[in-house]
N, C-alpha and C positions, 0 to 999 in steps of 0.2 A: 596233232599237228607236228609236221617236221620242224625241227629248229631250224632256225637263218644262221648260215655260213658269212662270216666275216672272218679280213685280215686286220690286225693290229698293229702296231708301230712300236710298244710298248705297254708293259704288265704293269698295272696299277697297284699301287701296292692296298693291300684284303684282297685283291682275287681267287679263287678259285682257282688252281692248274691242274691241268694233269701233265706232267715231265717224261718224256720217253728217250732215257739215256743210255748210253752203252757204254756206263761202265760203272763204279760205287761211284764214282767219284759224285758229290751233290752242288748243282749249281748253281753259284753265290744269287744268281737272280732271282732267284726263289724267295729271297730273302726271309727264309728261316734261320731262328734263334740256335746258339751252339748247341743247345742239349739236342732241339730238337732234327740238328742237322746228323748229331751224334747217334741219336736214335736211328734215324733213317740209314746212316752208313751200317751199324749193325744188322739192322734188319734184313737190309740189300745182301750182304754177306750172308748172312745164317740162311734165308729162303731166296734169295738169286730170282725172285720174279716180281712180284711189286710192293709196295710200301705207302700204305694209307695215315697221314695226317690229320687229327683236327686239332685245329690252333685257334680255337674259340669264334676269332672274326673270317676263318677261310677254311677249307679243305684242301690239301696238299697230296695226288696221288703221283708217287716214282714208278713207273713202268722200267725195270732194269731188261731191256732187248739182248740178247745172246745170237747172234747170226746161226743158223741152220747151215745145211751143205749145200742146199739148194736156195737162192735168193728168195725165190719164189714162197719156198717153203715157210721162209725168215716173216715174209710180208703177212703171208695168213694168219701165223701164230699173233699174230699182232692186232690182226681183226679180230680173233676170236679172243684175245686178251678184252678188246673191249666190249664184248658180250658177257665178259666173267664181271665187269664191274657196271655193267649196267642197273643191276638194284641198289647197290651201295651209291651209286650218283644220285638215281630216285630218289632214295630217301633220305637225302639232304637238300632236298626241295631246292635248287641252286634255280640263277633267272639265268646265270651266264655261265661259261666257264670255257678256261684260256687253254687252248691243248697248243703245248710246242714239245722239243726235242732238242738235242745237245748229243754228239759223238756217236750219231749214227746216218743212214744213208737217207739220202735225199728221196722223200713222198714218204716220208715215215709217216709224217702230221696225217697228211691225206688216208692215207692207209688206215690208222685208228681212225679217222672220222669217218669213213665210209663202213667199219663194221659199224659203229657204235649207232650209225644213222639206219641201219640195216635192222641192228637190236633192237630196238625202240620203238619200230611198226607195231601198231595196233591197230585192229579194226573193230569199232564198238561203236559204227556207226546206229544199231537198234537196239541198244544199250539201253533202260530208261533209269536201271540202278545202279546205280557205281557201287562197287566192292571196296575199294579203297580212298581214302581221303580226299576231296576234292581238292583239298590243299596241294597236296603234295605231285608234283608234276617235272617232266624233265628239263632241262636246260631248256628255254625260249630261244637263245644265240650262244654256238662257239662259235669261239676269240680265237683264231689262228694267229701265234706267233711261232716267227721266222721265214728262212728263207723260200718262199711257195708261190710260183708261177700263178699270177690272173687268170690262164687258161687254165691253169690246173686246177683252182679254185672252180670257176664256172662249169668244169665237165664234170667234179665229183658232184654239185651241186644240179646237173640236169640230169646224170644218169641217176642218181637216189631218187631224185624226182618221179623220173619214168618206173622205178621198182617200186614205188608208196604206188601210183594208180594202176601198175599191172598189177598189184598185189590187190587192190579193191577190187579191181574185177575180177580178178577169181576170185575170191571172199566172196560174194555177191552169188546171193541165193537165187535160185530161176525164177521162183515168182518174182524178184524182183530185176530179174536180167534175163529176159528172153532173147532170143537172137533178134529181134526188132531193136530191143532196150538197147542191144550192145551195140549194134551198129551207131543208133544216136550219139553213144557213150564215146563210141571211135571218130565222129564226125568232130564232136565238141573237142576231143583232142587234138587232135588234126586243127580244126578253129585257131584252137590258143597256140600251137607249135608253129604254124604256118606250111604244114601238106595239106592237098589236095585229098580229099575221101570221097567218090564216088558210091552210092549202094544199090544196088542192085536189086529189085525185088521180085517176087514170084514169075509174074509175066516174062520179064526178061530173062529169068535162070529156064524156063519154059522153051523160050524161042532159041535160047544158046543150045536146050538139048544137054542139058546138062544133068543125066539120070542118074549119076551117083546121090550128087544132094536132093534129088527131088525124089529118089527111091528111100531115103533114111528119114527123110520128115512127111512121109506119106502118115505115120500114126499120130501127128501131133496135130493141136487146133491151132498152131501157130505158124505162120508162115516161115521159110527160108529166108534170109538175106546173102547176099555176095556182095563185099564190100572191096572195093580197090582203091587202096591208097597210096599214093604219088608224091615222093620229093625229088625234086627236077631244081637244082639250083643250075642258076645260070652259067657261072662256072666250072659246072659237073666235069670230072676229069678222064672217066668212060663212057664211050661210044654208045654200047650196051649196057642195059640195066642191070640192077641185079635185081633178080626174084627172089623175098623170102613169102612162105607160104606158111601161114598159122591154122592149125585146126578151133573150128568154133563150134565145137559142141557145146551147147549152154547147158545139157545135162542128158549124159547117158546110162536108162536104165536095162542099156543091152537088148531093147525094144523085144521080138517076141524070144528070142535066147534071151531071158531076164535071168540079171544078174541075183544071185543068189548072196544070203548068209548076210554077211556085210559088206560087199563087195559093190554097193551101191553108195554106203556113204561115202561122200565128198565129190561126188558124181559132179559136182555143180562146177567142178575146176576142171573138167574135159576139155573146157574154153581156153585151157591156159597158154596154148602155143597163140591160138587169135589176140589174148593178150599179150604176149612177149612181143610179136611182128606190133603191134601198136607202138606199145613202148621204144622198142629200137627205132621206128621210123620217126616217135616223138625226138628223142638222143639226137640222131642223126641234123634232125630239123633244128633244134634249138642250138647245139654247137654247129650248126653251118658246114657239117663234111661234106666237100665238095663230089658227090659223088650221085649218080640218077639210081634211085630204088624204088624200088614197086613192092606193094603189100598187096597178098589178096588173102583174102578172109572168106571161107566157105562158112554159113553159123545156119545150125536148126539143134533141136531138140531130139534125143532116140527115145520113141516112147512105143510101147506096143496098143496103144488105142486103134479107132477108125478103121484104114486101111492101111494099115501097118504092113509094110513089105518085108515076105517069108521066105524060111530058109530054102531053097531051088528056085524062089522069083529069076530070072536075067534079063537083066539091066544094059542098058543100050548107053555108052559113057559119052560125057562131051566129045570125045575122039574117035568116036564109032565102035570102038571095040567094045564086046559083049562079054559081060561077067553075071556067071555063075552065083549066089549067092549061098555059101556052107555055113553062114554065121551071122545073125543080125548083129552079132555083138561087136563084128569087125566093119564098124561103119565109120569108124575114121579115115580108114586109107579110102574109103569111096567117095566122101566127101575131098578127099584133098588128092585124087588121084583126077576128078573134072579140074579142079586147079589150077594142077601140074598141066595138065594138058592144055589148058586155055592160056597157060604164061606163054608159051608158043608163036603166039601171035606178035609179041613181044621181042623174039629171036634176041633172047638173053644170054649174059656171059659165063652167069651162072644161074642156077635154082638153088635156095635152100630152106626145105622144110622141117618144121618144129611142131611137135604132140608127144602129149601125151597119148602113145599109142598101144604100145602091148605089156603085158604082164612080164611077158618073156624078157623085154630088156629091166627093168626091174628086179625081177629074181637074178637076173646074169651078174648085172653090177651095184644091185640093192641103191645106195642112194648118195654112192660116192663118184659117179661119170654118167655122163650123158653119153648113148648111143651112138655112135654111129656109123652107117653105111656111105659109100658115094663110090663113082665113076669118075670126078672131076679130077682134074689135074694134079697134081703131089702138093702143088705151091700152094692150092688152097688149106689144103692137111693139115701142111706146115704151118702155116701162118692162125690157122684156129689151132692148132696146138698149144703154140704158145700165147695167143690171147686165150685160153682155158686154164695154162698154168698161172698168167698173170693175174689173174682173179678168182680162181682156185675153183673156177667152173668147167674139171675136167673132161678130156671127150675119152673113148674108149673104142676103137674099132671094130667092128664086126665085118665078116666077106658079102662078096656080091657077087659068087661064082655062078656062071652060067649054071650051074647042075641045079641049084635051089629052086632055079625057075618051071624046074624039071615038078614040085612038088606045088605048083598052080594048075596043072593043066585040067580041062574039066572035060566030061564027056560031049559035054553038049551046048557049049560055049567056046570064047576063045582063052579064058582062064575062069579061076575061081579065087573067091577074096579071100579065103584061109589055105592054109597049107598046110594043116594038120598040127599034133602037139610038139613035134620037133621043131629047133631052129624057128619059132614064131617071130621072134623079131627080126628074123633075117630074110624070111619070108613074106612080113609085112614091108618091108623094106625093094625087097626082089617086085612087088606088086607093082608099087609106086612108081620104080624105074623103068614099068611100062609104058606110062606114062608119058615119060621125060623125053623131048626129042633134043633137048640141052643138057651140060652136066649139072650133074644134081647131087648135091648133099643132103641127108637126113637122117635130121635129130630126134631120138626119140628120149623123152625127158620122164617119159612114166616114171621112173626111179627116185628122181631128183626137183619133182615139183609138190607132188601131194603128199608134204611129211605125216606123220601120225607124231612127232616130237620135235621139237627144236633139234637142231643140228647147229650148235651156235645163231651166229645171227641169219641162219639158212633159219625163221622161221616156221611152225608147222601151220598146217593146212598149206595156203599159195604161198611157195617161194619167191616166184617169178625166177623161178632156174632158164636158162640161156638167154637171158636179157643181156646183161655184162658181158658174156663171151660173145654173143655176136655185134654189140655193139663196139666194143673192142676189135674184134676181126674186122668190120668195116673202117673203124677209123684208120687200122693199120695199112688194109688194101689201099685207102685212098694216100697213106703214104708212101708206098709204094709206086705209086703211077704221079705222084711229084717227084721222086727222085731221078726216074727213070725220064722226065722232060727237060 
């Protein structure tokens, strides 16, 4: 269970703190005894990073903050500060504990409580034995004192939110999350947030003609869904929508290309961009950004059963163009290339799609940036750049030069969906933007979503990687288009 975010008015004295100050100096509120104030100022001096308390009736931790070159840089050290002290919190079995700050910059509080609530996901939902004490459990409420905006409050408090159930559902094993399972899983959220979920089922993705997803889920016993979710506030500040597009593979075993060695576990998080687009449209809905977005979710299973579609099948795509088939294993871009093409209908201001998609961005930039490619305009670049540094979910650029398009062409089609072992992710990418008759950004998170280890509070298996940055990029766009009224 995540703990409940509250503000304070005042620190009761036996609390709990943790103190995030910038500088030795130790602050009289704290109100620790001389020695042990005396203790702590040494400490602070001799290791310069934090300082642990126990004063019989409280725990006392000083986080001593040193600013970076980069703000940015300053903020993260701070969330992964609170991933270095998350067992030592644990096993003090605390019910509360007060986090403030003294002579440093304004959203410090924020800051550590968004790693520390990051740290702290677990999923042990088929659990039946506990390994560890049943006792012992982390804080039930932080106590935020100081000075911290309501709104600031409630948006660390819906975007954690949205990263605990994107994080469940990729956790979530396919026998237990089919692409039917997940759509319901997307409706219920949708329910509780207040968008709009439409789904879509076999018949319908049939009559759309939409034979990328219906060429990839030919080997499963399981049907396809297409799910489109809608927040439309009244309000809304652009004309046109924005499209993001989530791949929903609920598990790819690279159907008849079957993935090899170990390259198939964790397969069960191919869904991960269908859950990020969930999450964001949940953010989005629950802080009220005045802005009109559209979700669509392609979801089936790659399995090489039945009639399992082979490598030279061609494929007839929602948008009529005909693709070659060199890889069953590149059955993401086919699924999210019908999509792309059905967002269309929609005459959007932008598109932007999120998967875990190729290997190739992965080995490029291993598991510290997210990919990506686009056509759009500079100002969106810009603006996900810096919502990427702000939450230290970087992007990383890749080209979109017409010559790569050069290494799709197929003999006997109008492309092909691999492009051979070079430039894979840019090729997968180059595919996609066949696609798009709007501009298009795309994220490829293969790197930065299916850890094999902790990466601080980035934990392993589902991180929910571009959840934060693109929910950030939208809140920012939408302030953008109030300035500019």
């Amino acid at each position: 269970m995540k703990p409940e975010i509250f503000k304070i008015s005042q620190i009761a004295p036996g609390q709990s703190v943790i103190c995030i100050i910038g500088s030795d100096h130790v602050p009289e509120r704290l109100a620790l005894s001389k020695s042990e104030k005396e203790f702590a100022q040494k400490q602070l001096q001799a290791k310069g990073k934090y300082v642990y308390l126990n004063s019989y009736n409280k725990f006392t931790y000083l986080i001593r903050l040193k600013e970076e070159a980069s703000h940015y840089k300053t903020r993260e050290k701070l969330r992964k500060t609170s991933y270095s002290l998350r067992d030592q919190i644990k096993a003090n079995n605390l019910s509360d504990l007060v986090i403030t700050s003294e002579d440093v910059y304004n959203g410090a509080i924020e800051d550590f409580v968004e790693g520390f609530l990051l740290s702290i996901y677990s999923f042990e939902k088929y659990k039946t034995i506990r390994e560890e004490d049943a006792r012992q459990k982390y804080p039930s409420k932080l106590l935020l004192y100081g000075d911290i905006d309501d709104s600031a409050v409630k948006w660390l408090h819906d975007l954690t939110d949205a990263v605990y159930f994107t994080r469940d559902l990729i956790n979530e094993p396919v026998n237990h999350l089919n692409a039917t399972a997940l759509a319901r899983e997307i409706k219920k959220i949708g329910d509780l947030a207040g968008f709009n979920v439409e789904v879509l089922t076999k018949g319908k993705i049939e009559a759309l003609k939409m034979g990328g997803l219906l060429a990839v889920n030919k080997g499963s016993v399981d049907p396809p869904v297409f799910c489109i979710l809608e927040w439309h506030p009244d309000n809304c500040l652009n004309k046109k929508p924005i499209i993001l597009v989530g791949k929903g593979v609920v598990y790819d075993t690279g159907g008849l290309n079957l993935k090899t060695g170990d390259y198939m576990a964790g397969m069960n998080g191919d869904m991960a961009g269908a859950a990020v687009v969930t999450g964001v449209l949940y953010t989005m809905a629950m802080a009220g950004i005045p802005l009109h977005i559209i979700g669509l979710v392609p979801s089936t299973d790659n399995r090489p059963g039945g009639n399992a579609y082979l490598q030279g099948d061609i494929i007839t795509m929602h948008n009529k163009l005909t693709v070659e088939v060199g890889n069953t294993d590149a059955e993401g871009r086919l699924i999210l290339a019908d999509a792309i093409s059905y967002s269309s209908k929609y005459s959007p201001e932008l598109i932007i799609d999120i998967a875990t998609l190729t290997g190739s961005a992965a080995m490029t930039f291993g598991n510290q940036a997210i990919a990506v490619m686009t056509n759009a305009n500079r100002k969106y670049i810009k603006l996900l750049d810096e919502s990427g540094n702000e939450v230290y979910e970087r992007i990383a650029e890749l080209p979109l030069w017409d010559e790569y398009g050069d290494l799709l062409k197929s003999d006997i089609a109008d492309l092909k969906n691999i492009g051979g072992r070079e430039a894979g992710a840019i090729t997968a990418g180059k595919f996609l933007e066949r696609f798009a008759e709007f501009p298009l950004i795309h994220l490829d998170i293969a790197g930065t979503e299916m850890l094999k280890k902790d990466d601080s509070y980035r934990l392993k298996n589902g991180a929910g990687s571009g959840l934060r940055l693109l929910s950030t990029f939208l809140r920012k766009v939408a302030a953008n288009y109030k300035e500019k009224k």
